[in-house]
N, C-alpha and C positions, 0 to 999 in steps of 0.2 A: 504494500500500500504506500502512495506517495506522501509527502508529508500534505499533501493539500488535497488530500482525499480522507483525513483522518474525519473521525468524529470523536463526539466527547468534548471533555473539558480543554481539550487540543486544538480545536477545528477554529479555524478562521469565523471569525463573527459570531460565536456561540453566545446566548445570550447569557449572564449572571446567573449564577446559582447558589452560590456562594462565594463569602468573601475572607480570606485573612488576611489580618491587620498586625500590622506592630510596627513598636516603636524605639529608640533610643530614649533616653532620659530625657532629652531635652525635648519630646515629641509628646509624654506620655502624659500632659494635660489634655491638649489637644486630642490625641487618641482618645482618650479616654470618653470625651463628647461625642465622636464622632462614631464610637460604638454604641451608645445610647439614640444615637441620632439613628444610626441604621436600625435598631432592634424596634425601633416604634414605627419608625416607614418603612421599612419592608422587613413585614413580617416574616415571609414566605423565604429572602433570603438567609441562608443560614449565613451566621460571621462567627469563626476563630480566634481569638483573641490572643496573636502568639508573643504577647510578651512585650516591652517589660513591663512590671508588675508594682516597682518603685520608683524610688528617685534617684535609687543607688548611680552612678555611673556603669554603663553595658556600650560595648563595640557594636556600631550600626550593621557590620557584616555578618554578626551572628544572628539580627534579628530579620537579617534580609535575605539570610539564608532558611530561617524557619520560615517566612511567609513564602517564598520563592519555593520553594520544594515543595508545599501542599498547593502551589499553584498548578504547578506541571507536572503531578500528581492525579492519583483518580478525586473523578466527583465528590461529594461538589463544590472544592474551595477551585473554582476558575480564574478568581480575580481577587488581586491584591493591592490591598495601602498599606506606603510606608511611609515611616515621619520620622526625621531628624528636626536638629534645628533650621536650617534651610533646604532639606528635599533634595541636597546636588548627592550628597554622600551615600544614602539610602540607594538612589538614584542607579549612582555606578555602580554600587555592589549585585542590584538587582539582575542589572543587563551581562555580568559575567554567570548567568544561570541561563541554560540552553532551553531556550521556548518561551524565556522571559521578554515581552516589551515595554518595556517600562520608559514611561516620560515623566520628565520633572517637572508638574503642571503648577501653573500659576492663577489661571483663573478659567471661567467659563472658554472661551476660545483656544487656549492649547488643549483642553480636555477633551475638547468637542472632534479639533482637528487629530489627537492622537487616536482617539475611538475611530473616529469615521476614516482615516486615511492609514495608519498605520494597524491598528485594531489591538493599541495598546489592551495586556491584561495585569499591568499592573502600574499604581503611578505612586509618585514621591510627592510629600507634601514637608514643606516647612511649617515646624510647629511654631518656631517663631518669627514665621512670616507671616501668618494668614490668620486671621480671628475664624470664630467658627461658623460664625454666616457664608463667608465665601469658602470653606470648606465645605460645609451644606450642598452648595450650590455645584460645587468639583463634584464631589460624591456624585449626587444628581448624575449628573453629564458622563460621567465614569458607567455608572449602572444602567442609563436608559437607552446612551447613544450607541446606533448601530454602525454598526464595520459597513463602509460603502463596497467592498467588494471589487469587482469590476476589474479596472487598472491597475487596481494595490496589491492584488493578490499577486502577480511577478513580482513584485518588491519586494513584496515578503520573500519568495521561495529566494529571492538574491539573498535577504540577510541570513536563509538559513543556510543558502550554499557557505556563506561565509564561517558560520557556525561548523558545518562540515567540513572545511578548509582548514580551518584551526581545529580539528581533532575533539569538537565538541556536541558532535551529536548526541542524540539518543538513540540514533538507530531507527527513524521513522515513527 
């Protein structure tokens, strides 16, 4: 099976089904609303809560390793938030996870353009950029907006030849 013929929580434009979230220290006020935020609007989706859990200081690539792996993972955690203090650090760690697309969004319009044209399944948030209205709002755009398909889908299979080129696949 090609990789653009998968299905499941793999498949180009799959809609949300689940979401896991986590954060670094400096993320997990933020987080922390932002799971309450989901658990009251969308009931239906499930959301994991991977961590952290205090104020302690924690390494953003450990928790961007736990969200990232139940992303590209079985059902139904498909799609993931991560939060640092400004969303760049999360960001990278993310995109070093094979099947990961992760954008560092900023407001309604990168969210909207990484959904619809890349079919990001995972974004970065700064916790100390964004109050939590305009993460509300991310979220939103994150979980409704659909992958436009079409054009984008060669884009993708470039970035996975690339994935496959550096010795990072998963094997389809």
């Amino acid at each position: 099976m090609s990789k653009r013929e998968r299905t499941g929580p793999a498949a180009f434009g799959a809609a949300a089904t689940g979401v896991a979230i986590g954060s670094d220290h400096a993320g997990l006020e933020l987080k922390n609303k932002i799971i309450a935020y989901l658990r009251e609007k969308y009931p239906k989706i499930e959301v994991r809560d991977c961590g952290t859990y205090t104020e302690d200081r924690v390494d953003y690539p450990d928790i961007a390793r736990a969200v990232c792996t139940n992303v590209v993972a079985a059902a139904p955690y498909n799609r993931g938030i991560l939060l640092d203090g400004a969303g760049v650090a999360s960001g990278i760690a993310a995109n070093k996870f094979n099947g990961v697309r992760c954008g560092v969004v900023h407001d309604h319009f990168s969210t909207s353009m990484g959904r619809k044209h890349n079919d990001v399944n995972v974004i970065s948030l700064g916790g100390k950029t964004l109050g939590i209205e305009a993460a509300k709002e991310i979220v939103d755009v994150f979980l409704t907006c659909a992958f436009e398909g079409d054009r984008h889908i060669p884009r993708l299979g470039k970035l996975e030849a690339i994935e496959d080129e550096q010795g990072r696949s998963n094997g389809g």
